[in-house]
C-alpha positions in Angstrom: -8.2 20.7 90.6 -4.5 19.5 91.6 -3.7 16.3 89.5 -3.2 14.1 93.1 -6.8 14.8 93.9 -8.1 13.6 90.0 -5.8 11.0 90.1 -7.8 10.1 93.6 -10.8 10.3 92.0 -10.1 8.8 88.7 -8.8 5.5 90.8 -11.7 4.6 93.4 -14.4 6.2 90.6 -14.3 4.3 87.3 -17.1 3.7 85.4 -15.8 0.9 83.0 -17.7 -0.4 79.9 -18.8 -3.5 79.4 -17.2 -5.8 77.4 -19.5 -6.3 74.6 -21.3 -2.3 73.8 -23.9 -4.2 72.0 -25.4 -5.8 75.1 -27.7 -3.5 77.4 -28.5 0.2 77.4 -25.6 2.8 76.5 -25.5 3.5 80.7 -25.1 0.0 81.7 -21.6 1.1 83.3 -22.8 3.2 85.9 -25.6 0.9 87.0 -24.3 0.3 90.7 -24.0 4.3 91.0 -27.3 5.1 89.2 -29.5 2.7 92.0 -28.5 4.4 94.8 -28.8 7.5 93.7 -32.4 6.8 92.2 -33.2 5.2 96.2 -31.9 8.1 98.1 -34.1 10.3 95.5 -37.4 8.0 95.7 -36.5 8.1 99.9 -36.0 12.1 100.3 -39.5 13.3 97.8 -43.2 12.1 99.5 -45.3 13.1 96.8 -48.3 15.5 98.3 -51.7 15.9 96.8 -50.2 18.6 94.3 -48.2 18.2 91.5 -46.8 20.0 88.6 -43.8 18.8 86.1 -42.2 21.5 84.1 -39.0 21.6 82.1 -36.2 23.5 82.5 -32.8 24.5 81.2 -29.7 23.7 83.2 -26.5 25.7 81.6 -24.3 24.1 80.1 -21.5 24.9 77.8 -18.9 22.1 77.3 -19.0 19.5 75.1 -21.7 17.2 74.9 -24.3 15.5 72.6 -27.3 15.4 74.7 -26.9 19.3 75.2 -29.8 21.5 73.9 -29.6 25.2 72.1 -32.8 27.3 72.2 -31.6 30.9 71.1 -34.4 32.3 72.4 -34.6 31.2 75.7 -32.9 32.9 78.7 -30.3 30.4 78.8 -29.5 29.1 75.3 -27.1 26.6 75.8 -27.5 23.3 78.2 -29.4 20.1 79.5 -33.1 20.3 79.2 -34.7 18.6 82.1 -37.6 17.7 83.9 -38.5 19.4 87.0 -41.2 18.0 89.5 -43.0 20.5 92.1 -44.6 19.4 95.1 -47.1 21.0 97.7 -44.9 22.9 99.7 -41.5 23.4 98.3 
């Protein structure tokens, strides 16, 4: 990625913390960012008759402390999350 196009990014997409870390949940920052995104979820899914949740492993091999290792999995290293399966695709 060229360093004008972060530099782009890191101005008009800062997630700052608030000012006292004690106050709120640890992803208070990204609040305004996290609604929408939960809205245009909830507005795309219609839940059908059938439904399965299963978990998954999405790779992943930078650094991070809510990454999993399972050894014995097909892919050891990642994010384990939670997958929802509708009638239909």
């Amino acid at each position: 990625m060229p360093k004008t196009r972060w530099e782009q990014i890191h101005r008009f997409l800062t997630f700052n913390r608030a000012k006292d870390p004690t106050k709120g949940p640890w992803f208070a920052s990204v609040e305004p960012v996290a609604s929408i995104i939960r809205g245009n979820c909830q507005a795309a899914v219609t839940a059908s008759t059938w439904i399965a949740v299963d978990e998954a492993m999405a790779a992943f091999t930078g650094r991070s402390r809510h990454k999993v290792n399972l050894p014995g999995k097909p892919i050891p290293e990642g994010y384990k999350i939670w997958v929802l399966g509708l009638q239909g695709g």
